[in-house]
Structure formats: structure tokens, C-alpha cells
MMTF fields as JSON, N, C-alpha, C and O atoms, coordinates in Angstrom:
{
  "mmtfVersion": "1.0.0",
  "mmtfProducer": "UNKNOWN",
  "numBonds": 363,
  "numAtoms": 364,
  "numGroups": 91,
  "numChains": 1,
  "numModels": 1,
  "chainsPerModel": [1],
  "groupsPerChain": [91],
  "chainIdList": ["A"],
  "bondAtomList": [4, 2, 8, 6, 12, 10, 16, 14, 20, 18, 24, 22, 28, 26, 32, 30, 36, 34, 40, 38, 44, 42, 48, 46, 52, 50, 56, 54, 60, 58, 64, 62, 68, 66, 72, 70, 76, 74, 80, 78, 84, 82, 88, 86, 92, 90, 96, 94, 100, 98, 104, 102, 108, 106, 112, 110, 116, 114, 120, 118, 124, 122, 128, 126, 132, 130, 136, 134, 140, 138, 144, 142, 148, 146, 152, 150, 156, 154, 160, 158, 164, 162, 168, 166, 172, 170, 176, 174, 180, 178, 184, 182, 188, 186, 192, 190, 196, 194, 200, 198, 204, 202, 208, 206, 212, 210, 216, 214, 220, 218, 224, 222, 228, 226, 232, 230, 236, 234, 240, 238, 244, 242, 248, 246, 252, 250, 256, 254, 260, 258, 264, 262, 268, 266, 272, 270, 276, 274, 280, 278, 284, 282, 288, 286, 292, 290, 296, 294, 300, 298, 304, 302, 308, 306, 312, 310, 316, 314, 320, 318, 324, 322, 328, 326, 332, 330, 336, 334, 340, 338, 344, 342, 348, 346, 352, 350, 356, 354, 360, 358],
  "bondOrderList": [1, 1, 1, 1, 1, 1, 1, 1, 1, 1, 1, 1, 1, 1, 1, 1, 1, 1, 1, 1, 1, 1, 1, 1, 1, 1, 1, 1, 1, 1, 1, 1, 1, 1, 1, 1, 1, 1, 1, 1, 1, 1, 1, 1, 1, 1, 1, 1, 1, 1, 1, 1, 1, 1, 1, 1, 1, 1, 1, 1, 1, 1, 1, 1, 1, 1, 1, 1, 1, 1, 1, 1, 1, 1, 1, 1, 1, 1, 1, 1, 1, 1, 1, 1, 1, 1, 1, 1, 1, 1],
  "groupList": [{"groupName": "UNK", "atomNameList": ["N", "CA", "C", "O"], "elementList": ["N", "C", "C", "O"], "formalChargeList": [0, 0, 0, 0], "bondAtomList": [1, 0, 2, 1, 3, 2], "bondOrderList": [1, 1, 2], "singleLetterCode": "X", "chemCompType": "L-PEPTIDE LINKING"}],
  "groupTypeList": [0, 0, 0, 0, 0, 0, 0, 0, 0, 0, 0, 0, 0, 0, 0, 0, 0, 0, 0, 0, 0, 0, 0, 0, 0, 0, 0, 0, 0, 0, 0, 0, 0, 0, 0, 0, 0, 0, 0, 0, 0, 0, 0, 0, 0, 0, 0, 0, 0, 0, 0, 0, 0, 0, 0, 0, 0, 0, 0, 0, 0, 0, 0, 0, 0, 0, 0, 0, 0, 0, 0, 0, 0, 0, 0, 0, 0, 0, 0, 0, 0, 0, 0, 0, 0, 0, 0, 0, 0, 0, 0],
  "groupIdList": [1, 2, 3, 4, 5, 6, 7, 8, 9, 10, 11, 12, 13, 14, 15, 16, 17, 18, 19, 20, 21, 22, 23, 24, 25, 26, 27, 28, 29, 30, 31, 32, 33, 34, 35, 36, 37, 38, 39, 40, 41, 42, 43, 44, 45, 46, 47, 48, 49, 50, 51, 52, 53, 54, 55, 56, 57, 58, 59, 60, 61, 62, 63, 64, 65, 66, 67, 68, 69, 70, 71, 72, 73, 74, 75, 76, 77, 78, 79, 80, 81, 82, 83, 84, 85, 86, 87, 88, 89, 90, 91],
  "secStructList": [7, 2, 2, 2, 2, 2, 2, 2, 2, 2, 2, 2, 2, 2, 2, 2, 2, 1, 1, 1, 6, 6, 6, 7, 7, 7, 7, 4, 4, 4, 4, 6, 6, 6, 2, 2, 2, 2, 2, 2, 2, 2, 1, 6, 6, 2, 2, 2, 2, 2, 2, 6, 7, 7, 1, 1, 7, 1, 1, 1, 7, 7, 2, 2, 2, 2, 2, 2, 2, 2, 2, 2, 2, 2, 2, 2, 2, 2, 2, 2, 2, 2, 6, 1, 7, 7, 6, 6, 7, 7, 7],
  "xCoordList": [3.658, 2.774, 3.282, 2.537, 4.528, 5.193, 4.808, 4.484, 4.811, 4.737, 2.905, 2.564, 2.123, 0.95, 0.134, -0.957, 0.984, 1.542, 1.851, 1.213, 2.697, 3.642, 2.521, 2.23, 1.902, 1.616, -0.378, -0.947, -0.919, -1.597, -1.825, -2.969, -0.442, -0.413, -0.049, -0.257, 0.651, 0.827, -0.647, -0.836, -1.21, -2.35, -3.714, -4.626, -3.452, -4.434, -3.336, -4.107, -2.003, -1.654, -2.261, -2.649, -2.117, -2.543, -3.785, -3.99, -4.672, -5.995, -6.587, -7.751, -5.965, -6.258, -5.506, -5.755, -4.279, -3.767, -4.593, -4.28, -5.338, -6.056, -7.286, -7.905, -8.041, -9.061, -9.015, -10.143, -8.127, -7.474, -7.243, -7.596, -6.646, -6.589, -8.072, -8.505, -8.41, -10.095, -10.739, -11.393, -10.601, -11.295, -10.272, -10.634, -9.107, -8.304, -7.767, -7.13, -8.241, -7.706, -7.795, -8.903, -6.692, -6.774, -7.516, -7.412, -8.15, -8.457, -8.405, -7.69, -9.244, -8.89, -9.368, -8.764, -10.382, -10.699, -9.509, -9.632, -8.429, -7.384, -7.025, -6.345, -7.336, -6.255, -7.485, -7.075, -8.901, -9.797, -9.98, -10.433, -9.618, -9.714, -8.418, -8.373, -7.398, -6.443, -6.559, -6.108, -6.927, -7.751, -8.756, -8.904, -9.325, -10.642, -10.153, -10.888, -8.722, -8.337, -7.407, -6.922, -7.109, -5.995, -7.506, -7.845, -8.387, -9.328, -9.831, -9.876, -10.24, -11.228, -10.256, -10.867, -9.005, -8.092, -7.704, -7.528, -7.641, -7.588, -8.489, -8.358, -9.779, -11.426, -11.191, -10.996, -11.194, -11.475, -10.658, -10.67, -9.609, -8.447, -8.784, -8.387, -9.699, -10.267, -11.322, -11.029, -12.227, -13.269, -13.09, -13.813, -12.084, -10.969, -11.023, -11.708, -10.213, -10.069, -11.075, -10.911, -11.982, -13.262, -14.361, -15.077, -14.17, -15.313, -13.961, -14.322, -13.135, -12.122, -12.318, -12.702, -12.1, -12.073, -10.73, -10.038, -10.212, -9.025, -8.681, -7.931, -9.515, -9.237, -7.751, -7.979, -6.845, -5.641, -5.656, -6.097, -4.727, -4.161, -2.342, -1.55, -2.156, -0.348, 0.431, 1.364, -0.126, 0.376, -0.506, -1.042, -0.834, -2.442, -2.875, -3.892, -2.131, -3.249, -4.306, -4.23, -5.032, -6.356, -6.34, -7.436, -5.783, -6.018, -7.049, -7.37, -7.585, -8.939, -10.191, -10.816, -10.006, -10.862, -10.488, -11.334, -9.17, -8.875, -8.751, -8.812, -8.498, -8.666, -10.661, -10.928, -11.232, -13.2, -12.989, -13.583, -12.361, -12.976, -12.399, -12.987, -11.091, -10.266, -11.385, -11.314, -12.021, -12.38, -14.246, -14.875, -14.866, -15.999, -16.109, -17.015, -14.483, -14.657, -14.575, -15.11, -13.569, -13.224, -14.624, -15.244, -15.246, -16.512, -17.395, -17.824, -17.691, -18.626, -18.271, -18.981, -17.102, -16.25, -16.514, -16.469, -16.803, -16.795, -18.24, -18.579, -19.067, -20.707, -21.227, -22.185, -20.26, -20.686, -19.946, -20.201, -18.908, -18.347, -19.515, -20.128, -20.097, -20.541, -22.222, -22.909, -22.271, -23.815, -23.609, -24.641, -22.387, -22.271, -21.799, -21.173, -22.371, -22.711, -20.987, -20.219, -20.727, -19.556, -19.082, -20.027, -17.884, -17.792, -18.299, -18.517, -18.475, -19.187, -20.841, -21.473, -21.33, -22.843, -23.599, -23.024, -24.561, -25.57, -26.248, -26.849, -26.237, -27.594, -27.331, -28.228],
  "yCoordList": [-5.764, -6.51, -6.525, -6.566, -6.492, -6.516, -5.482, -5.934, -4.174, -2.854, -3.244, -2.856, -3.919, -3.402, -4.936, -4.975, -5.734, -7.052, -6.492, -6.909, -5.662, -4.974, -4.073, -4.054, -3.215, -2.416, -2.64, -1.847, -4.04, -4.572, -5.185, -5.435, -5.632, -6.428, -5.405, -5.589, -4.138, -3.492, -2.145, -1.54, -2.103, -1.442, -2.616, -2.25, -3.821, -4.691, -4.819, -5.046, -4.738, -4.963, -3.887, -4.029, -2.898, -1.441, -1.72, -2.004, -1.559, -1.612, -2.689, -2.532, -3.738, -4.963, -4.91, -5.426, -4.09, -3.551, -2.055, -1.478, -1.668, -0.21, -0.646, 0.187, -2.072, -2.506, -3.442, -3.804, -3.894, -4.93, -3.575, -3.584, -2.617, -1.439, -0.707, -0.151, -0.996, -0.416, -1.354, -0.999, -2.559, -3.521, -3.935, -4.669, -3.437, -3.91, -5.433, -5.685, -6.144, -7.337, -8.425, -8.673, -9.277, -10.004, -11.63, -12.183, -12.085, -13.13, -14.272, -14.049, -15.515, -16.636, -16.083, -16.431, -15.274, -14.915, -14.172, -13.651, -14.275, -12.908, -13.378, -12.656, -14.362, -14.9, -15.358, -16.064, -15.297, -14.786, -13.531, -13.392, -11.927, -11.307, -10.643, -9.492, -11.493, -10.97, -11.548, -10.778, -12.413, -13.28, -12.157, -11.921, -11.613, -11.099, -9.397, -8.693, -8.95, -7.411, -7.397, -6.368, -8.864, -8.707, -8.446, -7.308, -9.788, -9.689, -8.282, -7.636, -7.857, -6.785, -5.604, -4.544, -5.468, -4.321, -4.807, -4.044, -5.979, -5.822, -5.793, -5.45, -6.12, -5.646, -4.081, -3.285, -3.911, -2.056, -1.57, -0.362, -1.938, -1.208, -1.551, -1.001, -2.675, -2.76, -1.761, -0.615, -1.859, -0.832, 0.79, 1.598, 0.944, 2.548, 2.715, 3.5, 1.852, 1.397, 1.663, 2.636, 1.024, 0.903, 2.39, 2.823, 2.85, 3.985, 4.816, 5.99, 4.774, 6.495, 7.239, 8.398, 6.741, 7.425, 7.877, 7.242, 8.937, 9.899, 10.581, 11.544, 9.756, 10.566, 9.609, 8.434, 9.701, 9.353, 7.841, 6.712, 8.673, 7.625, 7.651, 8.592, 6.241, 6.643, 5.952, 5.157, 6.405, 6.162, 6.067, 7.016, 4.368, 3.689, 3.036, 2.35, 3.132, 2.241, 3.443, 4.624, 3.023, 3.503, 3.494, 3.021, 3.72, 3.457, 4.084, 3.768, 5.024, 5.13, 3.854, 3.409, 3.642, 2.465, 1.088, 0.287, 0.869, 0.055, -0.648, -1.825, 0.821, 0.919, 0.421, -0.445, 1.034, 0.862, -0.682, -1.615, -0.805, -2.703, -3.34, -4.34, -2.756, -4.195, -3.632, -4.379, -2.773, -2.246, -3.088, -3.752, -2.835, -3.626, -5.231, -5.956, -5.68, -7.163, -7.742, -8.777, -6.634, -7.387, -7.006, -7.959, -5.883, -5.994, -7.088, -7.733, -7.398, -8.406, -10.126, -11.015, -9.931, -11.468, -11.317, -12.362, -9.993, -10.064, -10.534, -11.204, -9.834, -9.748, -11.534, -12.204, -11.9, -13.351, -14.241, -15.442, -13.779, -14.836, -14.248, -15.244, -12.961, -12.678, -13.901, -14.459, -13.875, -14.558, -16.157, -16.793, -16.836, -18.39, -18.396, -17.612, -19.683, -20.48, -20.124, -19.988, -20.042, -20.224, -21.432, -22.173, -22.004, -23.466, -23.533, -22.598, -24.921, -25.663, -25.305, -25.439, -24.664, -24.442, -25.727, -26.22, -26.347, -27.15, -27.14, -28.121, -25.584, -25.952, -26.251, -26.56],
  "zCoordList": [-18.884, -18.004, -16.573, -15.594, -16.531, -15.444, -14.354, -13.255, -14.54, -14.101, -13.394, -12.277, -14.182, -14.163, -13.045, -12.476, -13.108, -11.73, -10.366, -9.4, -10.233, -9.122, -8.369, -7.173, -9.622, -9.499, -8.648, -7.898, -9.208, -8.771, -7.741, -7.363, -6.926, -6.004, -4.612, -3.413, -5.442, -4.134, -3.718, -2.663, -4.654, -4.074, -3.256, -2.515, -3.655, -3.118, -1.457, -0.525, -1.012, -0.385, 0.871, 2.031, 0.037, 0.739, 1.438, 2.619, 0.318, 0.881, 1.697, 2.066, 2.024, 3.115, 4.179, 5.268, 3.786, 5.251, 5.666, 6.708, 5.032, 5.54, 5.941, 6.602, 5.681, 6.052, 7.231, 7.565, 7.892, 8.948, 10.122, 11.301, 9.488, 10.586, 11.131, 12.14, 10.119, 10.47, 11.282, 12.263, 10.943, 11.668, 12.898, 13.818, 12.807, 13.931, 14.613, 15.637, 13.726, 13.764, 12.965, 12.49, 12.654, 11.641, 12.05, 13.145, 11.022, 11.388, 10.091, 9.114, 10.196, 9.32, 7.95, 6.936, 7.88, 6.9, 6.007, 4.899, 6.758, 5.814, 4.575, 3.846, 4.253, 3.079, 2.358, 1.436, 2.325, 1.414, 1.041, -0.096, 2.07, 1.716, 1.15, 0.717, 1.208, 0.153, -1.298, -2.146, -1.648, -2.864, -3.57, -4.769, -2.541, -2.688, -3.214, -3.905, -2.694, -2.716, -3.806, -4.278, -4.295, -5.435, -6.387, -6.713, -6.788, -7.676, -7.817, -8.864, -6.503, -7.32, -7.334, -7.468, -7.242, -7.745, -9.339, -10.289, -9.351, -11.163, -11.761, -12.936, -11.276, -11.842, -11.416, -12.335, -10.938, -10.599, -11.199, -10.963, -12.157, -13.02, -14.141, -15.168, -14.083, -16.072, -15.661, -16.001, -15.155, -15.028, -15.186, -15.769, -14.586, -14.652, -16.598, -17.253, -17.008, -17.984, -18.965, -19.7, -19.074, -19.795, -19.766, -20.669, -18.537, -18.583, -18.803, -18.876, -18.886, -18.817, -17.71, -17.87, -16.401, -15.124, -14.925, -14.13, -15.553, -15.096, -13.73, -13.574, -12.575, -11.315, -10.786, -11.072, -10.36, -9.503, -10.451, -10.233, -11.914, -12.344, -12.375, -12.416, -12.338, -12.257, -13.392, -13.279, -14.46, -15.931, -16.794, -17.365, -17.037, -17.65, -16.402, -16.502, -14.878, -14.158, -13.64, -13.979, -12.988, -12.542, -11.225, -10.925, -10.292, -8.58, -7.841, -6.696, -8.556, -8.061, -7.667, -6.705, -9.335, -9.522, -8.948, -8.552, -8.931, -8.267, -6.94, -6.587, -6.168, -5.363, -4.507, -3.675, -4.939, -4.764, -5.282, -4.742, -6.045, -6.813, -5.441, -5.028, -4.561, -3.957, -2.389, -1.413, -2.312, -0.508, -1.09, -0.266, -2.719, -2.253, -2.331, -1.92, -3.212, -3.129, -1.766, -1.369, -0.89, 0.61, 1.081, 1.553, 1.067, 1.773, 1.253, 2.209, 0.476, -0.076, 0.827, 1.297, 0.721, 1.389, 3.026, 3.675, 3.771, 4.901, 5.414, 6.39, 4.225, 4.985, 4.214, 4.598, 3.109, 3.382, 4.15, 4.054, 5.034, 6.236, 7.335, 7.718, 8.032, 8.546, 8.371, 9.226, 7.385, 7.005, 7.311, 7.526, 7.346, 7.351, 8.71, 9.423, 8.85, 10.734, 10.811, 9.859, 12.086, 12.47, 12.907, 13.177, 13.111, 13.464, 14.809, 15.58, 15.004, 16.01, 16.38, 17.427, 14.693, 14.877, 14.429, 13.459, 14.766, 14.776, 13.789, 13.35, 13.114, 12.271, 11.154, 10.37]
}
């Protein structure tokens, strides 16, 4: 279990530092979308898992899949901070 912990936390690390570079700057939202890049890298490694997606695996994990689960959970978390009032809105 150990291996597959390590191994989870450092591809969600990856991919929220490859998505902060894209977007170029960090903001309050970061620590939802690291919440958001751990979750969907261990959803995207059961999913690997479940269908038998053999593309860029590094034992039994799946980093393909894992990888797509942790870049659409952070996208999903961005376009619903994007959708809610920002502070000091009125409405």
C-alpha cells in the first residue's frame, strides 16, 4: 500500500505543479486544487485499473490514467471557482 501512497501523491504533486505553470500563478484556490489532484489521481488509477489501460504503467500503477483523473479533477475545481461570486460581491 505503501508504494502505491508515494506513488499517488507524487504524480498529483506533478500535475498541480504542471498546471500552476500553465496558469502561472498560484492562488487561494491551491489547496483545493491539491485536494482535488490527489482525488482524481487515485480515481484515475482505479479507472487505469478497471478498464486495463496498459499505456505508461510503472508496475500495477496506471499514470496515464492517473495522470487525466488529477488535470480533469483540477479543471473541474477551477471552472467552479471561476463560476462563484468572488469576495466582496453583492449578489
Amino acid at each position: 500500500m505503501t508504494p502505491w501512497l508515494l506513488l499517488t501523491v507524487l504524480v498529483a504533486l506533478v500535475n498541480l505543479t504542471a498546471l500552476h505553470v500553465v496558469r502561472g500563478r498560484w492562488s487561494r484556490v491551491s489547496w483545493v486544487l491539491l485536494v482535488a489532484s490527489l482525488a482524481g489521481t487515485a480515481a484515475g488509477d482505479a479507472v487505469g485499473r478497471l478498464t486495463h489501460v496498459d499505456a505508461l504503467r510503472l508496475g500495477d500503477y496506471q499514470v496515464l490514467t492517473a495522470s487525466l483523473g488529477a488535470q480533469l479533477t483540477m479543471l473541474v475545481v477551477l471552472l467552479i471557482a471561476a463560476l462563484l461570486p468572488g469576495p466582496g460581491s453583492d449578489d
